[in-house]
Chimera marker file (.cmm) of the C-alpha trace (Angstrom):
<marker_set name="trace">
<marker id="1" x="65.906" y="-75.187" z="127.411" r="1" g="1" b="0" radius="0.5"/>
<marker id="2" x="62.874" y="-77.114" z="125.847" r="1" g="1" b="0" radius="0.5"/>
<marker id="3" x="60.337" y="-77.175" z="128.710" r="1" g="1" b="0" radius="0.5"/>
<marker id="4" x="57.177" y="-79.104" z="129.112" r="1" g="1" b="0" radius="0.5"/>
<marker id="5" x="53.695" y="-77.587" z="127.473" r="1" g="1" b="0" radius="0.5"/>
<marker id="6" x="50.334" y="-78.066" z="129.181" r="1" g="1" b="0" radius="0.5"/>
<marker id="7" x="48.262" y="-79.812" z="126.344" r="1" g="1" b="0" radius="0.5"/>
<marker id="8" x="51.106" y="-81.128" z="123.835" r="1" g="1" b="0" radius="0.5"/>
<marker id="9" x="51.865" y="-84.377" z="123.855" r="1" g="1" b="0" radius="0.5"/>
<marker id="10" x="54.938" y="-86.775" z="124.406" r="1" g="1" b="0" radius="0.5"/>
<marker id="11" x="56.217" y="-90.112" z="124.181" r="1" g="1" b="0" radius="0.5"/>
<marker id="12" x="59.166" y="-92.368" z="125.480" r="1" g="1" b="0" radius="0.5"/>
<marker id="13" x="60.533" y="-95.316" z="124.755" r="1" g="1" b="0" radius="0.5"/>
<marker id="14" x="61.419" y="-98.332" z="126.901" r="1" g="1" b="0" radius="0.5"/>
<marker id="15" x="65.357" y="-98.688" z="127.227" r="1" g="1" b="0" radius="0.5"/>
<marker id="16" x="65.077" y="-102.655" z="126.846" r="1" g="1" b="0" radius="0.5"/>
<marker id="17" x="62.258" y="-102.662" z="123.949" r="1" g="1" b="0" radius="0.5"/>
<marker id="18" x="62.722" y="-99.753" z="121.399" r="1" g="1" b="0" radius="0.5"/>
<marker id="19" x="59.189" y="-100.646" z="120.245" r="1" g="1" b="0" radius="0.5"/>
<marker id="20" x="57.370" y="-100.093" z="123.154" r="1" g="1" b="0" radius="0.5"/>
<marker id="21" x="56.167" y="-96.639" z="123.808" r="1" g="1" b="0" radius="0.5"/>
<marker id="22" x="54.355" y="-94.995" z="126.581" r="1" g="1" b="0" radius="0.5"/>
<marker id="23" x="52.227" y="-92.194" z="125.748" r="1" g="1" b="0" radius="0.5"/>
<marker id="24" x="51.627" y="-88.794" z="128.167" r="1" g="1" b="0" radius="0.5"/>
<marker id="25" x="49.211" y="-85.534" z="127.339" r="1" g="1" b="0" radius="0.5"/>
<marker id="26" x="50.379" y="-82.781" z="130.093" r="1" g="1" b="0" radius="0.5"/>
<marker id="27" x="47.311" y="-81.421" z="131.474" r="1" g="1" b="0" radius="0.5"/>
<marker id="28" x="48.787" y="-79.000" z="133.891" r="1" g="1" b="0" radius="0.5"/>
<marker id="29" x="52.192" y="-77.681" z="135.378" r="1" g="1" b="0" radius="0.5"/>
<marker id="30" x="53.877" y="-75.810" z="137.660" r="1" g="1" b="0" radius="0.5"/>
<marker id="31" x="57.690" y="-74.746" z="138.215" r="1" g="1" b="0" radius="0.5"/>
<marker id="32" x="58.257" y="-77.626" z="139.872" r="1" g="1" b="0" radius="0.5"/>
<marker id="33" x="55.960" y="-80.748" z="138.510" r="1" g="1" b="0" radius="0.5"/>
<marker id="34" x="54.023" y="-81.475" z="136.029" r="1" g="1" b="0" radius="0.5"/>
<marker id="35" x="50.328" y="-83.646" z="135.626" r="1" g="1" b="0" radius="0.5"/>
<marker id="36" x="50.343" y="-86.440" z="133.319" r="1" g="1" b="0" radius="0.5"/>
<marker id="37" x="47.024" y="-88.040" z="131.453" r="1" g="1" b="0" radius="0.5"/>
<marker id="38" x="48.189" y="-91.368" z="130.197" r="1" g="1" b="0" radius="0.5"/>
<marker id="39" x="47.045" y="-92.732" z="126.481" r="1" g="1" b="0" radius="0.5"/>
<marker id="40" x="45.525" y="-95.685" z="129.443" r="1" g="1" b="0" radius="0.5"/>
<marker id="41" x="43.566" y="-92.329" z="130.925" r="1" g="1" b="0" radius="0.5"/>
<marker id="42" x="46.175" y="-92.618" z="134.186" r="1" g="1" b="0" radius="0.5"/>
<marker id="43" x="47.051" y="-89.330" z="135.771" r="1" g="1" b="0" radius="0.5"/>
<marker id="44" x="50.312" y="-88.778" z="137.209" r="1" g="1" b="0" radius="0.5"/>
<marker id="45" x="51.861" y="-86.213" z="138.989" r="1" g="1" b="0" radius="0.5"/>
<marker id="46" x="55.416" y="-86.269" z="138.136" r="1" g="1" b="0" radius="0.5"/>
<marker id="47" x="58.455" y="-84.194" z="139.596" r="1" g="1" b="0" radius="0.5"/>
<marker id="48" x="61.104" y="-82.298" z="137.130" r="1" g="1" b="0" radius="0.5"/>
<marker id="49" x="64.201" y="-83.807" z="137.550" r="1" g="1" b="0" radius="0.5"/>
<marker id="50" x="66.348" y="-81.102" z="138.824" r="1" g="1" b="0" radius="0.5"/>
<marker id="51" x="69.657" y="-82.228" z="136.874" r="1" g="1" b="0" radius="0.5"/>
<marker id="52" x="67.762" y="-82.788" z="133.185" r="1" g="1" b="0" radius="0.5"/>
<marker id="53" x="69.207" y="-80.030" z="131.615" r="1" g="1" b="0" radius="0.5"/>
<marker id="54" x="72.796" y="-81.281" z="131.835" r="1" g="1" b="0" radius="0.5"/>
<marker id="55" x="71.671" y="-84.503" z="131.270" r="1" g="1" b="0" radius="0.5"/>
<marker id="56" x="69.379" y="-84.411" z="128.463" r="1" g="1" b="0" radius="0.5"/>
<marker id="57" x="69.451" y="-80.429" z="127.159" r="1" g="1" b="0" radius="0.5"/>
<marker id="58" x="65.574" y="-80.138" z="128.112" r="1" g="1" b="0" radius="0.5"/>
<marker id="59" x="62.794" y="-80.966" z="131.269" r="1" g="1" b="0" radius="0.5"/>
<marker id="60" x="62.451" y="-84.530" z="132.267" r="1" g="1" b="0" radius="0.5"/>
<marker id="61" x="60.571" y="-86.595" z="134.353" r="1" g="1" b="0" radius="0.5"/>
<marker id="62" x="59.959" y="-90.538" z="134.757" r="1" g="1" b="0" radius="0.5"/>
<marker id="63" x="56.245" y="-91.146" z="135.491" r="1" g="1" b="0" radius="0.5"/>
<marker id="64" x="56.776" y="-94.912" z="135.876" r="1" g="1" b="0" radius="0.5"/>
<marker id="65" x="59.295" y="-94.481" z="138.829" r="1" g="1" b="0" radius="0.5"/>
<marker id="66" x="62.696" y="-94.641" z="139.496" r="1" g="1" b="0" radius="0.5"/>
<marker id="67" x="65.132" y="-97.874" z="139.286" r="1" g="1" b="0" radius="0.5"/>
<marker id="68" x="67.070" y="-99.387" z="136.885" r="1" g="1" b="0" radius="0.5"/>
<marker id="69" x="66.430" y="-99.312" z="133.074" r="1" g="1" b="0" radius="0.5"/>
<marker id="70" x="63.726" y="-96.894" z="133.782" r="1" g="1" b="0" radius="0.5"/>
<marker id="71" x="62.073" y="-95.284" z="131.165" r="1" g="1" b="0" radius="0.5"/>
<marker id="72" x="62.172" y="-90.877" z="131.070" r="1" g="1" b="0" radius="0.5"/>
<marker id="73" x="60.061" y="-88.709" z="129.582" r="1" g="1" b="0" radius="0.5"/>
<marker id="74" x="61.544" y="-85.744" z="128.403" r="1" g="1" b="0" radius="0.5"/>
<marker id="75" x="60.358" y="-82.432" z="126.510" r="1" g="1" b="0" radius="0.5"/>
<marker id="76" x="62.028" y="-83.231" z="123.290" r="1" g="1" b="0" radius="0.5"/>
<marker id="77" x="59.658" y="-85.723" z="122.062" r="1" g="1" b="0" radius="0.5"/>
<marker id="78" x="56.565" y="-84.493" z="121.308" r="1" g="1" b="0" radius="0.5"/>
<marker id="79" x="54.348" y="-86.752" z="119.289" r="1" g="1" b="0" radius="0.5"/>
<marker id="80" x="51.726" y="-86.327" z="116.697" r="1" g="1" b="0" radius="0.5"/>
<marker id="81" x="50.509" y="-89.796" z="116.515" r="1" g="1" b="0" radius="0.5"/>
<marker id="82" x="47.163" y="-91.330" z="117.934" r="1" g="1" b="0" radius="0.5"/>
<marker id="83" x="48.129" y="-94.575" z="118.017" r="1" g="1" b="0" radius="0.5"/>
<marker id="84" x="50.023" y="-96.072" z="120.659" r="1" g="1" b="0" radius="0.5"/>
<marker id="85" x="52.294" y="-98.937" z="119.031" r="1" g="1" b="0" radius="0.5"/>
<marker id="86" x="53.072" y="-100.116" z="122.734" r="1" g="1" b="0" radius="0.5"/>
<marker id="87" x="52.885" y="-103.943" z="122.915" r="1" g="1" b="0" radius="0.5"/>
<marker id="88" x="51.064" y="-103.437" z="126.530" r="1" g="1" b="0" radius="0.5"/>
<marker id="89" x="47.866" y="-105.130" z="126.943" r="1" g="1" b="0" radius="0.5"/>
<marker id="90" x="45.304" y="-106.215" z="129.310" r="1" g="1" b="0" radius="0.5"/>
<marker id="91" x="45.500" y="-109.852" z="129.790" r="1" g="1" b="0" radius="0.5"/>
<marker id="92" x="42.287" y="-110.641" z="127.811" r="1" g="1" b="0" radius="0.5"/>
<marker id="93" x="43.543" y="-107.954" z="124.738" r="1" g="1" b="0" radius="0.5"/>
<marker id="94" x="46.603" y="-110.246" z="124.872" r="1" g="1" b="0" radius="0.5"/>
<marker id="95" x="44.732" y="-113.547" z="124.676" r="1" g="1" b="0" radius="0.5"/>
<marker id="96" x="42.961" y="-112.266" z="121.967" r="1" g="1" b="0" radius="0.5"/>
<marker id="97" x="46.267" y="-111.007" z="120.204" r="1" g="1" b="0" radius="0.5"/>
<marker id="98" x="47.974" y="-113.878" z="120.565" r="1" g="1" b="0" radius="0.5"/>
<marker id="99" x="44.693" y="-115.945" z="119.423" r="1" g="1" b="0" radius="0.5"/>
<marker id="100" x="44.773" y="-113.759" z="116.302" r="1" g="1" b="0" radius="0.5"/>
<marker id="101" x="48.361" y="-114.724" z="115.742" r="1" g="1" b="0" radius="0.5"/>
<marker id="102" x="47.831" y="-118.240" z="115.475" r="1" g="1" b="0" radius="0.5"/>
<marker id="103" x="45.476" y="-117.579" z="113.016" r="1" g="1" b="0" radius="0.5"/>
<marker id="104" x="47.798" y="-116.206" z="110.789" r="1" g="1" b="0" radius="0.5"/>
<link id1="1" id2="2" r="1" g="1" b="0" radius="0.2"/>
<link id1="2" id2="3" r="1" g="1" b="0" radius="0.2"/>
<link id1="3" id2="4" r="1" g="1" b="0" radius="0.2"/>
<link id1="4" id2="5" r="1" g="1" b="0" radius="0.2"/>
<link id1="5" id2="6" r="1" g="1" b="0" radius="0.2"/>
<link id1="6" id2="7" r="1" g="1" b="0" radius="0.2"/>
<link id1="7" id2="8" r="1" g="1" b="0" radius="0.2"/>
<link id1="8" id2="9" r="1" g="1" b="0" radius="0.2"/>
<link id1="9" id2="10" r="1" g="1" b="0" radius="0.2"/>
<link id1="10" id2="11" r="1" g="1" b="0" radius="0.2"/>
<link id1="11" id2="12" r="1" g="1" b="0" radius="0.2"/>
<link id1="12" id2="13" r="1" g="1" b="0" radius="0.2"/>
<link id1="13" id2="14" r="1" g="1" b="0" radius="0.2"/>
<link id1="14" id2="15" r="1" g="1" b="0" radius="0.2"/>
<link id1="15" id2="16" r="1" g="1" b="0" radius="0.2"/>
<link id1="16" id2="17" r="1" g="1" b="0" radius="0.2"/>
<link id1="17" id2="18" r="1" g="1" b="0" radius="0.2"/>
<link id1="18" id2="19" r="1" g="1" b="0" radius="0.2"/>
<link id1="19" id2="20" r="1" g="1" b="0" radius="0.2"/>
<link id1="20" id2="21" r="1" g="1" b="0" radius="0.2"/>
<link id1="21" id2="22" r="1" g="1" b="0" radius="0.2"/>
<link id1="22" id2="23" r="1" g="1" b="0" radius="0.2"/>
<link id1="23" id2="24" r="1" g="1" b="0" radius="0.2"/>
<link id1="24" id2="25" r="1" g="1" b="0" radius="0.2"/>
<link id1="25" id2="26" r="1" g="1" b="0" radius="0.2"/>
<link id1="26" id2="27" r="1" g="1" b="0" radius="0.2"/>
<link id1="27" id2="28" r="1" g="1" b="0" radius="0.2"/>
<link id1="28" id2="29" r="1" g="1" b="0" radius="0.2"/>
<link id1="29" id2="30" r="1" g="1" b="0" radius="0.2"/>
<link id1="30" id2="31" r="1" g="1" b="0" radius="0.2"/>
<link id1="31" id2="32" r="1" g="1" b="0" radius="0.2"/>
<link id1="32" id2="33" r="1" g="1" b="0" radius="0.2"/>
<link id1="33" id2="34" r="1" g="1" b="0" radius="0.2"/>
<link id1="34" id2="35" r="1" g="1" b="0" radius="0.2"/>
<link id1="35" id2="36" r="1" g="1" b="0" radius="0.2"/>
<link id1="36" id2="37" r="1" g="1" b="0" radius="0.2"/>
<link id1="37" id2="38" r="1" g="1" b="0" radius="0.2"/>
<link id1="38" id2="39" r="1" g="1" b="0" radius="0.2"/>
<link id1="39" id2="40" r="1" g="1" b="0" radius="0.2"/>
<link id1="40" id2="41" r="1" g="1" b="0" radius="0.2"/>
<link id1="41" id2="42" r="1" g="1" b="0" radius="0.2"/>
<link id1="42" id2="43" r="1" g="1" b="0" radius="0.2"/>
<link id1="43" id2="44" r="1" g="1" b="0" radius="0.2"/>
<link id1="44" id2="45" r="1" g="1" b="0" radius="0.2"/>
<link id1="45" id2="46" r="1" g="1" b="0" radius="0.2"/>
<link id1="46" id2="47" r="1" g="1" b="0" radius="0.2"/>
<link id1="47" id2="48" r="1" g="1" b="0" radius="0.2"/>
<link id1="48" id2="49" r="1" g="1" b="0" radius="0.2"/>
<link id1="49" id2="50" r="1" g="1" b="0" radius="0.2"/>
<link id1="50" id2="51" r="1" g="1" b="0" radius="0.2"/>
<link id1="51" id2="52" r="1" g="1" b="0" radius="0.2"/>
<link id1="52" id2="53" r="1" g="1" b="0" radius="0.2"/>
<link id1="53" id2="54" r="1" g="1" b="0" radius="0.2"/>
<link id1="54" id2="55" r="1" g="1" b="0" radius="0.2"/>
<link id1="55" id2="56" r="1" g="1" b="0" radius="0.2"/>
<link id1="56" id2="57" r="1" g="1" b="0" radius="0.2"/>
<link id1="57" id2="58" r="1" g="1" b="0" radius="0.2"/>
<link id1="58" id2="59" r="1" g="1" b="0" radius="0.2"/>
<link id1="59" id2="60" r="1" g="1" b="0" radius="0.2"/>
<link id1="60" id2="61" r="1" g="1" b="0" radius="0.2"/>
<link id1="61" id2="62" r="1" g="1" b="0" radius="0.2"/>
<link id1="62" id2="63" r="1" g="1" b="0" radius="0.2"/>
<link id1="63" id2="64" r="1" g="1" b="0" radius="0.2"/>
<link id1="64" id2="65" r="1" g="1" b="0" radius="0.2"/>
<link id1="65" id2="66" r="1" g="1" b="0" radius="0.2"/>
<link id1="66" id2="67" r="1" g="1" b="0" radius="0.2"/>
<link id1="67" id2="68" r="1" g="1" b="0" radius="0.2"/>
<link id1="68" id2="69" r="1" g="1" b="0" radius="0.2"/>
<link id1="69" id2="70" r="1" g="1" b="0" radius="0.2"/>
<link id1="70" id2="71" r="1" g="1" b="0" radius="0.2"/>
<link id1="71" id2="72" r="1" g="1" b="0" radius="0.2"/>
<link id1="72" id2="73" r="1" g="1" b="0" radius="0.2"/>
<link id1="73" id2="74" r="1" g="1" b="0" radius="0.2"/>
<link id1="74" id2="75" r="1" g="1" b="0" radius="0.2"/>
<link id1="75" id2="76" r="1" g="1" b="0" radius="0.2"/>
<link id1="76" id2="77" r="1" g="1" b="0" radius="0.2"/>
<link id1="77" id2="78" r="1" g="1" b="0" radius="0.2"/>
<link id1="78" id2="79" r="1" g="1" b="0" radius="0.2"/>
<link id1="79" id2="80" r="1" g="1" b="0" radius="0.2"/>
<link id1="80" id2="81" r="1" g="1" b="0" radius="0.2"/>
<link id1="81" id2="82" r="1" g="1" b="0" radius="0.2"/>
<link id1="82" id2="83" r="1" g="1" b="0" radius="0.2"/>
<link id1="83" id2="84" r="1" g="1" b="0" radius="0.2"/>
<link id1="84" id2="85" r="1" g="1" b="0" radius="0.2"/>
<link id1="85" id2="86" r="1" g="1" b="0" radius="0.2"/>
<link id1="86" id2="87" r="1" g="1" b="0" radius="0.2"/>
<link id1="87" id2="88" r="1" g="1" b="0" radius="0.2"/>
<link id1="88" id2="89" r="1" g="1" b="0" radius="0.2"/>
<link id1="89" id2="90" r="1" g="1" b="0" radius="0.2"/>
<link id1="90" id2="91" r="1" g="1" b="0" radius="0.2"/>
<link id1="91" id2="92" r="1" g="1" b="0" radius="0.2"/>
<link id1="92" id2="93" r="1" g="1" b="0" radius="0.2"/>
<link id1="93" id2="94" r="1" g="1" b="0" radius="0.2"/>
<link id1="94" id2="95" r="1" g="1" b="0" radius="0.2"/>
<link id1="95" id2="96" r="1" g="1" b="0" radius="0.2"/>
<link id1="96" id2="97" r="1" g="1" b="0" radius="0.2"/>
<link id1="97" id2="98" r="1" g="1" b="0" radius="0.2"/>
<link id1="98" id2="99" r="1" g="1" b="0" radius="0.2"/>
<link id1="99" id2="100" r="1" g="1" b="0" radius="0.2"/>
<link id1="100" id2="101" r="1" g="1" b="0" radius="0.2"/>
<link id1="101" id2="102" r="1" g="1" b="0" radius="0.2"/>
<link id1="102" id2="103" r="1" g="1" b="0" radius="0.2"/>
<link id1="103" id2="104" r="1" g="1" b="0" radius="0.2"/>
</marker_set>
C-alpha cells in the first residue's frame, strides 16, 4: 500500500470542477495522521482514513472536511508542479482577474 511521505508533495482534485486543484506538502506523520502545509501556507492536521485501502488501494485523508462531494487526498498523486492551476482567489486577486479578462 502507497503510504504518505513526509516532504513529497500531493494534489487533489475537486469532484465538481476537474480544474481546480488543492495543493498539500506533508511535513510530518505518524501511524495515525498526518501534517499538511498548504500551497496557501495552511497547516492541517489530518486523520488517515481507516478504510482507504479498500477504497482507494493507498492512504487517504480529506483536509477540507467531511460532507458531500468532498474532495480526498490520497497517496497516489504526488505532484511535481509549482504552480497551482486552482481557480481559488482572494477576493481582490479575483477582481483583478476578472478586470484582466475584460481586457482581453
Amino acid at each position: 500500500m502507497k503510504k504518505f511521505e513526509v516532504g513529497k508533495r500531493y494534489g487533489m482534485n475537486s469532484p465538481c470542477d476537474q480544474d481546480c486543484w488543492w495543493y498539500y506538502t506533508v511535513i510530518n506523520r505518524t501511524k495515525s495522521t498526518v501534517t499538511l502545509k498548504s500551497d496557501r501556507g495552511e497547516i492541517k492536521k489530518c486523520r488517515i482514513m481507516r478504510d482507504s485501502e479498500k477504497i482507494y488501494g493507498c492512504e487517504a485523508c480529506r483536509p477540507t472536511g467531511t460532507y458531500s462531494m468532498c474532495p480526498t487526498l490520497t497517496a497516489e498523486k504526488k505532484c511535481h508542479r509549482m504552480q497551482s492551476p486552482c481557480t481559488t482567489y482572494s477576493a481582490s486577486q479575483n477582481q483583478k482577474r476578472v478586470e484582466k479578462e475584460k481586457l482581453l
